[in-house]
N, C-alpha and C positions, 0 to 999 in steps of 0.2 A: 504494500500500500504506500502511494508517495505520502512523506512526508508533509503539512500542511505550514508554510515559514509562517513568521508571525505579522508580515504585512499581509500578506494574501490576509490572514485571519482577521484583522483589524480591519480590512476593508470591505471582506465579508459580514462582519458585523454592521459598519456604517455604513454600509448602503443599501442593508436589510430595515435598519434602523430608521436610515433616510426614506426608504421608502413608506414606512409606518407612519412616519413623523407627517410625512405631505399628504398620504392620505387620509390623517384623522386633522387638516388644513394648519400644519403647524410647520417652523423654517426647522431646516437642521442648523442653530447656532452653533457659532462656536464654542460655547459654555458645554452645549448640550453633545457634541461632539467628541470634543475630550473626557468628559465622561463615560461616557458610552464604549471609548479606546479605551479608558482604563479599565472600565468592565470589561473588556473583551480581551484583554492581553492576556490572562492567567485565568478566565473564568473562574475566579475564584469569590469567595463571599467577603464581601465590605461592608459595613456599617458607614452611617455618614459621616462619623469624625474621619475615621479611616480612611477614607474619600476623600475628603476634605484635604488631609492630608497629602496625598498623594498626588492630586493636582496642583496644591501650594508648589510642589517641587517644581513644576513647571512655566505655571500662571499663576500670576499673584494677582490678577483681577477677578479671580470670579470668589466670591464670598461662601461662608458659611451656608445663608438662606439661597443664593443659587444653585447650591447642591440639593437642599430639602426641596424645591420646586419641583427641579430636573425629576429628582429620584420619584415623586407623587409624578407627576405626567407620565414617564416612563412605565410606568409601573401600569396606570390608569389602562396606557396604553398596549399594554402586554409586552411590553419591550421587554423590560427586566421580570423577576419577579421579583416580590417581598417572601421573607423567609422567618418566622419568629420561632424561638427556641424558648425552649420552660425557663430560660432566665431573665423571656420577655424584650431582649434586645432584638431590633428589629435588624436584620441585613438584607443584601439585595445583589443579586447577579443577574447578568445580562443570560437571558437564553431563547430560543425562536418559536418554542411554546410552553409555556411554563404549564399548562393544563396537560399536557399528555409525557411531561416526563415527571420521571425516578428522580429524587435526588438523597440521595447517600450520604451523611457525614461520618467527622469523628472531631470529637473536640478534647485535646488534651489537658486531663486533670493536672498539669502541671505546668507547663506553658499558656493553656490555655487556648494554642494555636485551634484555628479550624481545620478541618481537610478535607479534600473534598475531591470531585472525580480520580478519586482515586483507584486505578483501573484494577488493581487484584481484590480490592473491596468489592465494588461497582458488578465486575462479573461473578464473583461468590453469593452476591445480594440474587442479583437477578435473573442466577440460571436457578439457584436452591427456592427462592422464595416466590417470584412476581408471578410467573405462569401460575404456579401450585395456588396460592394467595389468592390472586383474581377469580381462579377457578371456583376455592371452595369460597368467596364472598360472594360471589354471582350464585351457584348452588344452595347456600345455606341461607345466604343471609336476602338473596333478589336484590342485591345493593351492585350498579354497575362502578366498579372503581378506574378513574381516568390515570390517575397519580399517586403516588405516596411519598412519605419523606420515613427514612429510617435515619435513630442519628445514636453514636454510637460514641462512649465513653470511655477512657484508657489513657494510654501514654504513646506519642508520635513515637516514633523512627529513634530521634535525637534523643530524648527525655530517658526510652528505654534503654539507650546505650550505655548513660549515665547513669 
């Protein structure tokens, strides 16, 4: 399988984005732009300071409240989804349907880190559970399941080394 670089990726993002963006009659700014890259470079899960963050590194014009806007419209607009965990913080990753995928974590009781498409996780979830799971919720319970979120607690890679 070719490998996917990470411009190709970033600009498969924003110009999936851009297209959402114009058809719910809205520009692709530049505020909204760089965000949307920074979600798509690592797909990985942000919270809005962390966001916030992230972009300061590059643009010192866009504010705090122009990330909480971005990420409410985005979100509105299925761009990203919103993701909240039992400790109630909200985060938010870019993906192309949030209603028909799986997302997997793990959040390390020691670091804290999130993690996330994590491929030897991601295919042990999905080949043992989602089939079998849909199967008997649809059978037992007549509940059609689109999506789930499994989130799993422990220690990353690093933390267990140490």
């Amino acid at each position: 399988m070719a490998k996917i670089s990470k411009e190709n990726l970033d600009n498969k993002h924003v110009s999936f984005s851009k297209e959402k963006l114009i058809k719910a009659g809205y520009k692709l700014t530049k505020s909204r732009e760089v965000i949307i890259k920074i979600l798509g470079e690592t797909l990985k899960l942000y919270d809005a300071d962390s966001l916030y963050l992230e972009v300061k590194k590059d643009n010192l014009d866009i504010g705090i409240s122009t990330i909480y806007r971005t990420l409410e419209l985005l979100n509105r607009l299925q761009i990203i989804c919103r993701i909240i965990f039992g400790s109630g913080k909200t985060y938010y990753m870019l993906a192309e349907d949030c209603h028909k995928q799986t997302f997997i974590y793990m959040i390390c009781n020691n670091c804290k880190k999130i993690i996330t498409n994590n491929e030897c996780l991601n295919n042990s979830i999905k080949i043992r559970l989602k089939d079998s799971a849909k199967k008997d919720i649809l059978d037992n319970c007549h509940l059609k399941i689109d999506n789930y979120q499994v989130l799993f607690t422990g220690l990353c890679d690093e933390c267990n080394e140490s």
